[in-house]
VOPAGU-2260 file (C-alpha; in pm, 1 decimal, decimal comma):
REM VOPAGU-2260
SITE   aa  ch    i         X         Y         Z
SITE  UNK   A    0       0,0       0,0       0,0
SITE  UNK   A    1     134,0     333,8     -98,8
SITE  UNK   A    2     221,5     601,2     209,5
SITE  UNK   A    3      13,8     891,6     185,5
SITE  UNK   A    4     186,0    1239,8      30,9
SITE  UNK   A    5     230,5    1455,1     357,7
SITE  UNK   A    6      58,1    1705,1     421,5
SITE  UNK   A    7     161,5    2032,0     225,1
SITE  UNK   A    8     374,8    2321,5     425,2
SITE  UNK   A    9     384,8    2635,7     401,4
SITE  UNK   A   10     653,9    2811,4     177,9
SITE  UNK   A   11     775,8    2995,3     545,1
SITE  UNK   A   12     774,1    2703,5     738,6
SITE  UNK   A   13     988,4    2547,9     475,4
SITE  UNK   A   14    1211,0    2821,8     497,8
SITE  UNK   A   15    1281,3    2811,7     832,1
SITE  UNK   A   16    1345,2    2477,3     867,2
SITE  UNK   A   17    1546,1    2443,2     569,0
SITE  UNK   A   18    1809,3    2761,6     752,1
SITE  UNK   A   19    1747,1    2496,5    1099,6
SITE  UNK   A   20    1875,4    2210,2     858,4
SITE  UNK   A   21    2184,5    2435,4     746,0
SITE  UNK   A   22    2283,4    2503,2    1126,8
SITE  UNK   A   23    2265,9    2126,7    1253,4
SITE  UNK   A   24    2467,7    2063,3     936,9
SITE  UNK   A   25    2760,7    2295,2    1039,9
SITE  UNK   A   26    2697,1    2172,2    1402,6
SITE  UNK   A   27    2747,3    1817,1    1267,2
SITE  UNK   A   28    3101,6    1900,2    1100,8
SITE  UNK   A   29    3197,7    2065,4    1380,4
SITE  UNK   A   30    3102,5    1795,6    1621,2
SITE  UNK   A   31    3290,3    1563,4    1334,6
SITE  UNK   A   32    3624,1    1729,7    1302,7
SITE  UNK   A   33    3632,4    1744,7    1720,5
SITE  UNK   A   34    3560,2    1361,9    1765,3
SITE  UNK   A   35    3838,8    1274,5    1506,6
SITE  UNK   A   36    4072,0    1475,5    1656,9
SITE  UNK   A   37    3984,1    1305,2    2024,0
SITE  UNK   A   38    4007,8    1004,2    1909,7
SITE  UNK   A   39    4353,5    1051,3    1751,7
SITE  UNK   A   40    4466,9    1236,9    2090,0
SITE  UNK   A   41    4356,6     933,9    2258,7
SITE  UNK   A   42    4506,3     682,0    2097,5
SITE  UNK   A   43    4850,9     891,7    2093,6
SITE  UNK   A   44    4812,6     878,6    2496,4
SITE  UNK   A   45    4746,8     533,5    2504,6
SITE  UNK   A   46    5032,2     432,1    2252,2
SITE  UNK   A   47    5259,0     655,9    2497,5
SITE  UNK   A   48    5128,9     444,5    2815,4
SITE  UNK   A   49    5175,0     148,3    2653,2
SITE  UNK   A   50    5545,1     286,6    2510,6
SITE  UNK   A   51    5604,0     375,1    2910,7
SITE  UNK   A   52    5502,8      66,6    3094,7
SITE  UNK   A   53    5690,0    -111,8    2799,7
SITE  UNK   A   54    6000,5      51,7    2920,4
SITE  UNK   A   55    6061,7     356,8    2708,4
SITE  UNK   A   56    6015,4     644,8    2867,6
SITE  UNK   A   57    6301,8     792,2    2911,5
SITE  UNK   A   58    6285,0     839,0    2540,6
SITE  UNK   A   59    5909,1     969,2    2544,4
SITE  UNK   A   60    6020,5    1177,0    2779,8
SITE  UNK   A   61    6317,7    1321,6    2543,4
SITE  UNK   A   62    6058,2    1370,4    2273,0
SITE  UNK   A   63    5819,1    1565,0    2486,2
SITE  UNK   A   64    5960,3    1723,9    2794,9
SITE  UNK   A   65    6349,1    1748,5    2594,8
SITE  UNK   A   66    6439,8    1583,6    2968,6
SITE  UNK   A   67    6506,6    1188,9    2956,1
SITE  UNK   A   68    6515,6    1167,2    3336,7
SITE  UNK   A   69    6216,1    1345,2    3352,4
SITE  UNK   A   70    6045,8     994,2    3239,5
SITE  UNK   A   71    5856,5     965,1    3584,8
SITE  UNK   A   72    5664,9    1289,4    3564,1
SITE  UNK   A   73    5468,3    1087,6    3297,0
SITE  UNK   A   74    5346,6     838,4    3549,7
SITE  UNK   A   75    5203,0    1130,1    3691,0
SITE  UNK   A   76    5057,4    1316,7    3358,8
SITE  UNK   A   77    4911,0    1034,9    3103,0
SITE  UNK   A   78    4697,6     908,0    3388,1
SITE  UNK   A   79    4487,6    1244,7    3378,4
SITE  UNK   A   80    4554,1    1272,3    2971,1
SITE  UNK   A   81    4395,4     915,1    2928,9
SITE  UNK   A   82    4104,1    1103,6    3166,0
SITE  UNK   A   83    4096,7    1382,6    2995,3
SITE  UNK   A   84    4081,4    1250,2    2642,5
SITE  UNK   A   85    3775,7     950,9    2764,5
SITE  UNK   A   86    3533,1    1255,2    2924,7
SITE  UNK   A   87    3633,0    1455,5    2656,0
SITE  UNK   A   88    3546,5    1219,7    2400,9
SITE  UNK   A   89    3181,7    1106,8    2554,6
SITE  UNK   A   90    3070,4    1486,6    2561,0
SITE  UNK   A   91    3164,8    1551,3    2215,1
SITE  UNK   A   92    3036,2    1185,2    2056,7
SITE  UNK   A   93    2673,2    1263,0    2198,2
SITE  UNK   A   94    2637,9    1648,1    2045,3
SITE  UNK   A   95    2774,8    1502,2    1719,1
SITE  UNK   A   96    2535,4    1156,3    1739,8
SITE  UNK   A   97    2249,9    1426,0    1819,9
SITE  UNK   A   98    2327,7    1613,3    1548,5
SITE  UNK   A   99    2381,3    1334,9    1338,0
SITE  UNK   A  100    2060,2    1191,0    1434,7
SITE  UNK   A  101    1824,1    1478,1    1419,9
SITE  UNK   A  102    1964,9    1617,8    1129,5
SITE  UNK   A  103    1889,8    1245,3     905,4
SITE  UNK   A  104    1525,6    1280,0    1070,0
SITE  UNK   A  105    1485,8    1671,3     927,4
SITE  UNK   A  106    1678,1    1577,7     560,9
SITE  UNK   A  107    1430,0    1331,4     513,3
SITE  UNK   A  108    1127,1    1490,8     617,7
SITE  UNK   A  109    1219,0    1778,0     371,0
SITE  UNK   A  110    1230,9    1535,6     141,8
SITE  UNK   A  111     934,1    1401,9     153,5
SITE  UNK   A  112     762,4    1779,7     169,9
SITE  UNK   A  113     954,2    1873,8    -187,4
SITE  UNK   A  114     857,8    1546,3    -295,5
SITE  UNK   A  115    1184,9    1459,4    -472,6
SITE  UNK   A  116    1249,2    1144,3    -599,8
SITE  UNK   A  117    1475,1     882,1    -372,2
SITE  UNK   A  118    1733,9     854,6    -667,2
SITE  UNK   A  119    1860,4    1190,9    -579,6
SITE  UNK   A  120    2013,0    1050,5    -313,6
SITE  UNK   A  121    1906,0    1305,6       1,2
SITE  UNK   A  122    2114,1    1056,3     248,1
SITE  UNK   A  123    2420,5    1237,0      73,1
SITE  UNK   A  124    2297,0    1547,2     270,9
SITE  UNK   A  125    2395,5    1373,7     650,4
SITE  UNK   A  126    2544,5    1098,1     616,0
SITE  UNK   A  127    2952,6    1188,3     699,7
SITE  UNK   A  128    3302,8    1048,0     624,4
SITE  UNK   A  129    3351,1    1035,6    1024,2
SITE  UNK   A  130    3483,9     706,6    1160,7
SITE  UNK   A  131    3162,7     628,2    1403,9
SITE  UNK   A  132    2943,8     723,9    1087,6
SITE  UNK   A  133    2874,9     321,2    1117,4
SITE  UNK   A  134    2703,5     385,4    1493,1
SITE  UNK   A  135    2428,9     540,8    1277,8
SITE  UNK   A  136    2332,1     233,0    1024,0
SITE  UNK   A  137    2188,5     -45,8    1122,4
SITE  UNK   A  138    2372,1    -356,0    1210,8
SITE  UNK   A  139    2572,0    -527,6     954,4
SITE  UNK   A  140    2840,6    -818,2     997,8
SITE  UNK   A  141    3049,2    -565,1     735,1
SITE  UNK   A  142    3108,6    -337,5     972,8
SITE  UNK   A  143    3094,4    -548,2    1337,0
SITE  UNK   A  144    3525,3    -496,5    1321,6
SITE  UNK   A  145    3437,7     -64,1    1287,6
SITE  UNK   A  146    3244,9    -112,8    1594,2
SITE  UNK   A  147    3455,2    -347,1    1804,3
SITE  UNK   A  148    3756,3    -132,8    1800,3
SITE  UNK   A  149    3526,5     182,5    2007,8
SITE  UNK   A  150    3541,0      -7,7    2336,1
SITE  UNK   A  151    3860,8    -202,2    2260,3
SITE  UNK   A  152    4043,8     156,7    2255,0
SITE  UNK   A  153    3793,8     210,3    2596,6
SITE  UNK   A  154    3981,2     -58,7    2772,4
SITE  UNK   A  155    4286,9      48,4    2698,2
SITE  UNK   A  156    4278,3     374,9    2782,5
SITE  UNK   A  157    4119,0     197,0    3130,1
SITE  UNK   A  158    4389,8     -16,0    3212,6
SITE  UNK   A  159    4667,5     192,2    3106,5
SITE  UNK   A  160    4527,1     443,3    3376,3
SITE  UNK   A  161    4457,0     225,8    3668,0
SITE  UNK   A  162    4810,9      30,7    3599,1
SITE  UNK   A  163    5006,5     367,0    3572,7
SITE  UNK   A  164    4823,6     498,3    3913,6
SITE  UNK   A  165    4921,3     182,6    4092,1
SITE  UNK   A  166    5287,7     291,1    3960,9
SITE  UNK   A  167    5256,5     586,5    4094,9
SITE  UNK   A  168    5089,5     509,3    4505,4
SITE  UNK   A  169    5142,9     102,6    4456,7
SITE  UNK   A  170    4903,5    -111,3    4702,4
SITE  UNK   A  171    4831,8     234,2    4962,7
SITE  UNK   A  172    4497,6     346,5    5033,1
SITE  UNK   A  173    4627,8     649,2    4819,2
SITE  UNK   A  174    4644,4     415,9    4504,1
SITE  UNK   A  175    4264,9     262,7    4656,8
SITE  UNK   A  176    4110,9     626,9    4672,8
SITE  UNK   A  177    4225,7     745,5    4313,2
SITE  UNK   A  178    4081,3     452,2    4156,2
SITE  UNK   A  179    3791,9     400,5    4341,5
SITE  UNK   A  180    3753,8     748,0    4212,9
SITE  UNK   A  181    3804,9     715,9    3856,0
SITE  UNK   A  182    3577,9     390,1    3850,7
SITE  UNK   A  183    3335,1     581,1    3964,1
SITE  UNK   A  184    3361,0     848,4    3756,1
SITE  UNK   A  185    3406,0     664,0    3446,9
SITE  UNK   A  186    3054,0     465,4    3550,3
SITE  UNK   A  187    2879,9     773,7    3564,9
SITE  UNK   A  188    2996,8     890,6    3220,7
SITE  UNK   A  189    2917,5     528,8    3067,1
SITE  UNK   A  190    2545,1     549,5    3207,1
SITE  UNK   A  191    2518,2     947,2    3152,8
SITE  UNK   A  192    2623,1     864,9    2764,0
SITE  UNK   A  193    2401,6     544,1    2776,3
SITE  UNK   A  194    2099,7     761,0    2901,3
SITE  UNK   A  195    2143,2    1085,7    2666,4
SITE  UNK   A  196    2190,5     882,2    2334,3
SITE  UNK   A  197    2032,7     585,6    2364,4
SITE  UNK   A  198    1808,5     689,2    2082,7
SITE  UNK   A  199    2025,7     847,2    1871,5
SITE  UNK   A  200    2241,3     567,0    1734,4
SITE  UNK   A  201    2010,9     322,7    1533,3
SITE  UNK   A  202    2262,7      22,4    1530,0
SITE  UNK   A  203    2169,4    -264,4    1754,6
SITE  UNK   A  204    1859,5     -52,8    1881,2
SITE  UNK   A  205    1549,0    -197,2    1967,9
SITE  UNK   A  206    1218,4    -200,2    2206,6
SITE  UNK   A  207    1387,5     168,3    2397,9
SITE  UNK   A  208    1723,9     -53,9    2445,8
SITE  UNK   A  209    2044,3      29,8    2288,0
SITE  UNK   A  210    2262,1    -302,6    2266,5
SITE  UNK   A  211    2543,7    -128,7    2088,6
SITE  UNK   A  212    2582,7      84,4    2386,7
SITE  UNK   A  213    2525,5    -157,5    2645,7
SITE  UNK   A  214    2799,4    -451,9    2440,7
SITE  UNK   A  215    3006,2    -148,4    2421,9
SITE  UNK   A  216    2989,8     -77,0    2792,0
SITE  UNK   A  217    3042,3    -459,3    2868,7
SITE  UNK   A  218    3327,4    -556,6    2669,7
SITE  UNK   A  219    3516,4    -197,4    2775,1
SITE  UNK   A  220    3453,1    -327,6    3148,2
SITE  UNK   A  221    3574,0    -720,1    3054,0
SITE  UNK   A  222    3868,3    -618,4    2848,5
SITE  UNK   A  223    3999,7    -339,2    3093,3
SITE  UNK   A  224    4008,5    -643,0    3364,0
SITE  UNK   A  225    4198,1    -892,1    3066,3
SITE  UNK   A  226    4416,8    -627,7    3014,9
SITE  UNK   A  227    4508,7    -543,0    3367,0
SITE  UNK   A  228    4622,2    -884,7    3435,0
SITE  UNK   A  229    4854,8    -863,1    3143,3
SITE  UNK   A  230    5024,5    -519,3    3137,7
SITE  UNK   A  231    5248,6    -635,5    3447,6
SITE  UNK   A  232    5428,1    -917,6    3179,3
SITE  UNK   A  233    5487,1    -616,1    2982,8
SITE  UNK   A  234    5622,2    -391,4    3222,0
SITE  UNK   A  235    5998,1    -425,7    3238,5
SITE  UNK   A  236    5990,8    -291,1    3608,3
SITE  UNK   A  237    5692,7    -460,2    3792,6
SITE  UNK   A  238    5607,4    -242,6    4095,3
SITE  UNK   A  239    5595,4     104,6    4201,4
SITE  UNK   A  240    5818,8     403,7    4064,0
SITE  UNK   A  241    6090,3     503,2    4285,4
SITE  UNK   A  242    6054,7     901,8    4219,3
SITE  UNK   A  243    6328,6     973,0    4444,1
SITE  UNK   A  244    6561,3     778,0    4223,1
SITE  UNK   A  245    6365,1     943,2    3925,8
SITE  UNK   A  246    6444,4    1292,1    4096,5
SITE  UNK   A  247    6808,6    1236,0    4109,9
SITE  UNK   A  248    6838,3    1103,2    3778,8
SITE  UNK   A  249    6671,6    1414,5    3619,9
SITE  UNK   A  250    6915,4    1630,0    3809,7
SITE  UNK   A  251    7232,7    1472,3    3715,9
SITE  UNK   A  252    7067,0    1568,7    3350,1
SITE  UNK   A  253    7110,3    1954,3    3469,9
SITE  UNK   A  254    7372,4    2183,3    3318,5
């Protein structure tokens, strides 16, 4: 059975929401351009964790800080860059998978009022180059490897963070408190995200439940456990950093 033509609008109600459709447009690249460039930032930080607890910091720390002795301060700083770059990353992934979502909805509704034929291809108006582009088509097997690499990259960034806190306190209550109080705040963000955009990504979604979300949540929270358990074989120097040793190290590097 045929849909029924919509009902006609008026040429100013057009109008304005064609100018509305040009303004989540340019909010949509903008969101874009910042989520790319978070998601490169955090993958930098995590490949310099990893680079760290793998025993080469003291020539990260020549590359960045033009100090090789100065390799413990990043015990200290990629813990709250991994942080930074996770937080950051939720707040800008929901105003671009609003935008992205709301903007398909008005695009095709305009559509539909001009009455132009589907062969001109109006999806070419919001759908984006933007590696999470896939979080806003529905499932496919084609693109399951896309998706698992979001909370793959989560668990990472996790690990790395909890492992280089515990080389910076070790087993003290101070090492207890800062995680307790990450894991907490990275829960809230997770069900914060899970809450605000449950709607807007289409892939997995179903009966008000977002499984794409929720797996993503899960295997973050299973593989930043895995992943724990394995950095120490990694680590050349199982165990706390000795920042006193660190301190007198970076001096002897003093003119």
């Amino acid at each position: 059975m045929a849909e029924p033509s919509p009902e006609p609008w008026s040429e100013r109600r057009i109008d304005v929401a064609e100018k509305y459709l040009d303004r989540m447009l340019a909010k949509m690249e903008s969101a874009k351009a910042d989520l790319d460039k978070n998601w490169l930032g955090q993958i930098a930080s995590i490949a310099a964790s990893l680079a760290l607890v793998a025993g080469l910091g003291s020539a990260i720390a020549n590359k960045l800080l033009a100090d090789r002795g100065a390799d413990n301060a990043l015990y200290l700083v990629l813990p709250l860059v991994n942080s930074y770059f996770f937080i950051r990353f939720g707040l800008i992934a929901g105003v671009f998978s609003k935008a992205r979502f709301y903007t398909e909805k008005l695009a095709t509704e305009l559509t539909r009022r001009h009455n132009l034929p589907e062969s001109l291809g109006a999806d070419q108006l919001y759908q984006t180059n933007s590696y999470f582009e896939w979080a806003h088509h529905r499932f496919s097997r084609a693109t399951i490897s896309f998706l698992l690499t979001i909370p793959i990259v989560f668990a990472l960034n996790h690990s790395l963070t909890l492992y280089l806190l515990f080389k910076v306190a070790g087993w003290s209550w101070a090492y207890w408190l800062a995680a307790g109080v990450y894991v907490i705040g990275v829960a809230t963000a997770y069900v914060a995200y899970y809450h605000s955009n449950k709607n807007n990504t289409v892939v997995l979604l179903a009966e008000g439940r977002n499984s794409f979300i929720l797996f993503t949540i899960g295997i973050a929270a299973i593989g930043t456990v895995a992943m724990l358990s394995v950095l120490p074989m990694v680590d050349q120097d199982p165990g706390p950093v000795d920042f006193r040793a660190g301190a007198a190290d970076s001096a002897e590097h003093l003119p």
